[in-house]
C-alpha positions as a Markdown table, in Angstrom:
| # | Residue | x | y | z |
|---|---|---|---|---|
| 1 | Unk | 31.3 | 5.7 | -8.5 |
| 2 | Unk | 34.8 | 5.5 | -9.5 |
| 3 | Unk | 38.0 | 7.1 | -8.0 |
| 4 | Unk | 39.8 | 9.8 | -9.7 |
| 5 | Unk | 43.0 | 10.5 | -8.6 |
| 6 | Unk | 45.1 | 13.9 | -9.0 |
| 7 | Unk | 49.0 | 13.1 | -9.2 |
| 8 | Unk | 51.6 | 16.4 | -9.3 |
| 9 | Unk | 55.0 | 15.9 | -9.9 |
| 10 | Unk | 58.6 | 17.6 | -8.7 |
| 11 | Unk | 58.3 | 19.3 | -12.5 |
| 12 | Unk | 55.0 | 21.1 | -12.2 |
| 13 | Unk | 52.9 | 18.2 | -14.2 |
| 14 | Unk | 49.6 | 17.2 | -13.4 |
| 15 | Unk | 47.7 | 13.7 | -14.2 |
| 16 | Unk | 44.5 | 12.8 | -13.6 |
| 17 | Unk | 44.2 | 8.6 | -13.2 |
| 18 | Unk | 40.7 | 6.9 | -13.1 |
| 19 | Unk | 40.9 | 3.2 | -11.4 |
| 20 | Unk | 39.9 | 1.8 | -14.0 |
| 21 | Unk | 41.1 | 2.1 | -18.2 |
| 22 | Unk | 37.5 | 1.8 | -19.0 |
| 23 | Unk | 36.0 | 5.3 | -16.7 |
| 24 | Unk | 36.1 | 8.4 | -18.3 |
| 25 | Unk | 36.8 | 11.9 | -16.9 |
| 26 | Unk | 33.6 | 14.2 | -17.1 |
| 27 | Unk | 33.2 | 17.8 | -16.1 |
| 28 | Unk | 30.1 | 19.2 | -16.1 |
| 29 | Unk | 31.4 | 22.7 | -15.6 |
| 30 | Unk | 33.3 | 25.1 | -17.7 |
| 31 | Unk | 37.1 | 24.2 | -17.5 |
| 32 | Unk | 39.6 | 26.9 | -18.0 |
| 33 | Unk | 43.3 | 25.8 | -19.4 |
| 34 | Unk | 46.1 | 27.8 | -19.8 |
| 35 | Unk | 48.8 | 25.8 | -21.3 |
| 36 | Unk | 48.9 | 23.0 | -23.8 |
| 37 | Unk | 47.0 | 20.5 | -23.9 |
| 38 | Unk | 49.0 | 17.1 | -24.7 |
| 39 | Unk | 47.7 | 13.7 | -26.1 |
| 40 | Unk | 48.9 | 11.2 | -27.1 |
| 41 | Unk | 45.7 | 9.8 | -29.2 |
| 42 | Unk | 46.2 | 11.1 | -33.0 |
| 43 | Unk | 46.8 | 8.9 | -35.8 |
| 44 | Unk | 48.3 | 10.0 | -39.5 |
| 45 | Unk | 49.2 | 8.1 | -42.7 |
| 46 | Unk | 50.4 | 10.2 | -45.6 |
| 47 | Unk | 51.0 | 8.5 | -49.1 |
| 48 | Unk | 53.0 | 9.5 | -52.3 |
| 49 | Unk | 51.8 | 8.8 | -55.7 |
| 50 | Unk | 53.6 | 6.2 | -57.3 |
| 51 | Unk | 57.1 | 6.9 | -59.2 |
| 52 | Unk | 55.0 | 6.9 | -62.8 |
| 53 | Unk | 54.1 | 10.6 | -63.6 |
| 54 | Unk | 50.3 | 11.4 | -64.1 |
| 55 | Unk | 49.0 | 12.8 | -67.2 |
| 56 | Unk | 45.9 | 14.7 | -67.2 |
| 57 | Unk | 44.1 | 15.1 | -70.7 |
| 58 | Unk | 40.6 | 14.7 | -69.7 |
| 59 | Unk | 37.5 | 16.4 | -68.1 |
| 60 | Unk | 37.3 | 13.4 | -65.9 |
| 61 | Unk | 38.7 | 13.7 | -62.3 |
| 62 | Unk | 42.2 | 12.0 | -62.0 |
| 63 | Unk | 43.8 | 10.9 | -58.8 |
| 64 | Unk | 47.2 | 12.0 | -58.4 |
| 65 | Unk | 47.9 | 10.8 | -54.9 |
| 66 | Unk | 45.7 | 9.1 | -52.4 |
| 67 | Unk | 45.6 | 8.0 | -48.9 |
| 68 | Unk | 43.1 | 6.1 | -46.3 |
| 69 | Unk | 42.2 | 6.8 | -42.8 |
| 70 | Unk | 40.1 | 5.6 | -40.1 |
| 71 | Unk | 38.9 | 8.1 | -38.1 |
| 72 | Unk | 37.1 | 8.8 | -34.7 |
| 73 | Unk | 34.6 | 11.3 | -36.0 |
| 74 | Unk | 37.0 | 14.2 | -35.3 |
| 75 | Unk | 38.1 | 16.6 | -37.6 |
| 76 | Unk | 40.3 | 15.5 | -40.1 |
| 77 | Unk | 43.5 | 17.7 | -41.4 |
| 78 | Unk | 44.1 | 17.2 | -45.5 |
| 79 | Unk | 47.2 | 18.8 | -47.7 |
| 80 | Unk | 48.3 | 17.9 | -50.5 |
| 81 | Unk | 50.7 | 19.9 | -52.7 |
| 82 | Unk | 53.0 | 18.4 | -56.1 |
| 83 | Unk | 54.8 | 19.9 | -59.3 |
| 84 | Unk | 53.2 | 20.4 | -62.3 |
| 85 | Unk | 54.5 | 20.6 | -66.3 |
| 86 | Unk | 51.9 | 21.6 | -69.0 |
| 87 | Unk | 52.4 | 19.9 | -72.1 |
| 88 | Unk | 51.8 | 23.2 | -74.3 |
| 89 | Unk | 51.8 | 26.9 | -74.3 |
| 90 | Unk | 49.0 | 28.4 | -72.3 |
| 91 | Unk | 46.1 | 25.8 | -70.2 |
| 92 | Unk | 44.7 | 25.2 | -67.3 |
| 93 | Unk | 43.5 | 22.5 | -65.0 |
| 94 | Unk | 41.2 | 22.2 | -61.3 |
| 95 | Unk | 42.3 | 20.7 | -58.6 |
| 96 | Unk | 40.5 | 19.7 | -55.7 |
| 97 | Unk | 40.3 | 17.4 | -52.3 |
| 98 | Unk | 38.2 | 14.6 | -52.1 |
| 99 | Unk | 36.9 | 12.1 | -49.5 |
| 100 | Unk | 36.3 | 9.0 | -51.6 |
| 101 | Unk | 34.1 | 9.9 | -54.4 |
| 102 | Unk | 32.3 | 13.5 | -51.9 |
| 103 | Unk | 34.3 | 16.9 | -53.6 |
| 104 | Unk | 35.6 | 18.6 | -50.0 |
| 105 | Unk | 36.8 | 22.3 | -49.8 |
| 106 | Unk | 37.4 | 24.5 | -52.1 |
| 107 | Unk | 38.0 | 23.8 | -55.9 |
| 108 | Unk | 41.0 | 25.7 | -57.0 |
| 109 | Unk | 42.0 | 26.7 | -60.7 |
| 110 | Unk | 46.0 | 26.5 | -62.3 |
| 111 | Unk | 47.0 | 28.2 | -65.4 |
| 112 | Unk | 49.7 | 28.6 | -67.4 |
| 113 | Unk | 51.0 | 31.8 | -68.8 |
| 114 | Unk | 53.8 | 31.1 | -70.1 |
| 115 | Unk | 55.3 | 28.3 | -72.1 |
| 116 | Unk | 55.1 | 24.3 | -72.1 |
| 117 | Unk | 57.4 | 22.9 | -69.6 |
| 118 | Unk | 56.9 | 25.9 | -67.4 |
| 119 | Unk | 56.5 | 23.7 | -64.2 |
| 120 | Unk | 54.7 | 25.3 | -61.4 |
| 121 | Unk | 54.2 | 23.9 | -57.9 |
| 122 | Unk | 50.3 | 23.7 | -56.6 |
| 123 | Unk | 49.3 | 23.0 | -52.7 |
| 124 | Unk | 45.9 | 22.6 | -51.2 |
| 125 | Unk | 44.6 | 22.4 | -47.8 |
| 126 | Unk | 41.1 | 21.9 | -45.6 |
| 127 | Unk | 39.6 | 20.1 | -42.8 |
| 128 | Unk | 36.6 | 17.9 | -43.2 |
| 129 | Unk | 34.4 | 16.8 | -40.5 |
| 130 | Unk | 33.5 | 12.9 | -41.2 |
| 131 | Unk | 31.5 | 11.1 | -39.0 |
| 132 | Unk | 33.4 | 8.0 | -38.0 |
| 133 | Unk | 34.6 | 5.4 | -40.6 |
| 134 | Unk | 37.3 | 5.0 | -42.8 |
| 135 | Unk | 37.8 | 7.2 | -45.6 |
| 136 | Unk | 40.3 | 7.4 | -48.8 |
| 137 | Unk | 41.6 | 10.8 | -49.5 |
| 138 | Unk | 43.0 | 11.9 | -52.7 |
| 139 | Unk | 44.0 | 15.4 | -54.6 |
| 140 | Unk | 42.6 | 14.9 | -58.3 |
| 141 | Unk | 43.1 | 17.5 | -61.1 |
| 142 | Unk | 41.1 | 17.4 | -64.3 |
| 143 | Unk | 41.6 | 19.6 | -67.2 |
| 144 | Unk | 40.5 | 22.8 | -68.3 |
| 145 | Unk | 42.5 | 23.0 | -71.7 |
| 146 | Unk | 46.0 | 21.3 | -72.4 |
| 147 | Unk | 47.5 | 18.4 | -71.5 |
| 148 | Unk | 49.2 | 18.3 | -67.4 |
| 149 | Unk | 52.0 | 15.6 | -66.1 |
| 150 | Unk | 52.5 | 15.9 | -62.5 |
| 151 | Unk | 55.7 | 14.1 | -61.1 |
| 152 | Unk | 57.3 | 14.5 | -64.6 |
| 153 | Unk | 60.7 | 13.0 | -62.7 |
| 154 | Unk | 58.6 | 10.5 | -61.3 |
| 155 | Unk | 57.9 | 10.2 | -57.3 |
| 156 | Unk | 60.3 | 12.6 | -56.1 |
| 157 | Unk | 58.2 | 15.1 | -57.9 |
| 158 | Unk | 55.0 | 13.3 | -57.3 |
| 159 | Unk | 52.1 | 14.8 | -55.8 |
| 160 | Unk | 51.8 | 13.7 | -51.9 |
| 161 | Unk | 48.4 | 13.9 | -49.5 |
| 162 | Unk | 48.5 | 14.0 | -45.8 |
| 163 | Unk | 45.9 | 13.3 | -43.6 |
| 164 | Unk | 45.7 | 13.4 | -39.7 |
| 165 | Unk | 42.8 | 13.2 | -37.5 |
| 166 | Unk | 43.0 | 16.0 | -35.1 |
| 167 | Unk | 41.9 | 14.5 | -31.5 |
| 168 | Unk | 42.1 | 17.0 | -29.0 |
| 169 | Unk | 40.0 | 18.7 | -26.7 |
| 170 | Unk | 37.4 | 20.7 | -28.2 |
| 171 | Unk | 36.7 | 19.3 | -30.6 |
């Protein structure tokens, strides 16, 4: 059986140390915490579409941003968001999260009521549950009617994704 060792210091802060990097802590009880809970195990990546705008004329899902992630099997945060700029009076277009070619979330609908070059901003958000692999993540929009650019300026209006695995306790 291995060792586990309970270090306090002159701050309040409590570690627990096995004696060896490969033993894991297990409880078989219920464990109360009041407090954070800090780790330092998450990883993120977030990528930005290129600095070429994305047109959207076509019932065919296009990627506006994308990004890949390996993950643990824990939950995994998405948002995405980016600028919009129909091409005509009136249109619309769906938008919606996907991990690799699986729809995730909620599929959400844009319109325009008002004239072309009306931009509009548009953000999204979930959190999937992969098992563990790695994954590419992308927002894609495909039209309802009209013709979209996204990132009309190029990448400082380009769409963006994030993704971070969420490792934490209780998960």
């Amino acid at each position: 059986m291995s060792t586990i060792k309970i270090k306090g210091t002159s701050s309040g802060e409590v570690t627990l140390a096995a004696d060896a990097s490969s033993t894991k802590i297990s409880v078989d009880k219920n464990v109360d915490i009041t407090g954070k809970v800090i780790t330092s195990a998450q990883s993120m990546v977030e990528a930005v579409s290129d600095a070429s705008a994305v047109t959207v004329n076509s019932t065919t899902a296009t990627t506006l941003a994308s990004v890949s992630l390996t993950t643990t099997g824990k939950p995994v945060l998405l948002t995405a968001c980016g600028d919009d700029n129909p091409g005509q009076d009136g249109g619309w277009f769906h938008y919606r999260l996907y991990r690799d070619t699986t729809e995730i979330g909620k599929r959400y609908k844009a319109e325009n009521g008002g004239t072309n070059s009306q931009n509009y901003a548009f953000a999204v958000s979930t959190i999937d549950t992969p098992s563990a692999g790695t994954y590419t993540y992308s927002i894609k929009a495909y039209q309802g009617s009209g013709t979209h650019v996204f990132g009309e300026d190029g990448d400082v209006e380009a769409a963006t994704i994030t993704a971070c695995e969420l490792l934490w306790v209780g998960w």
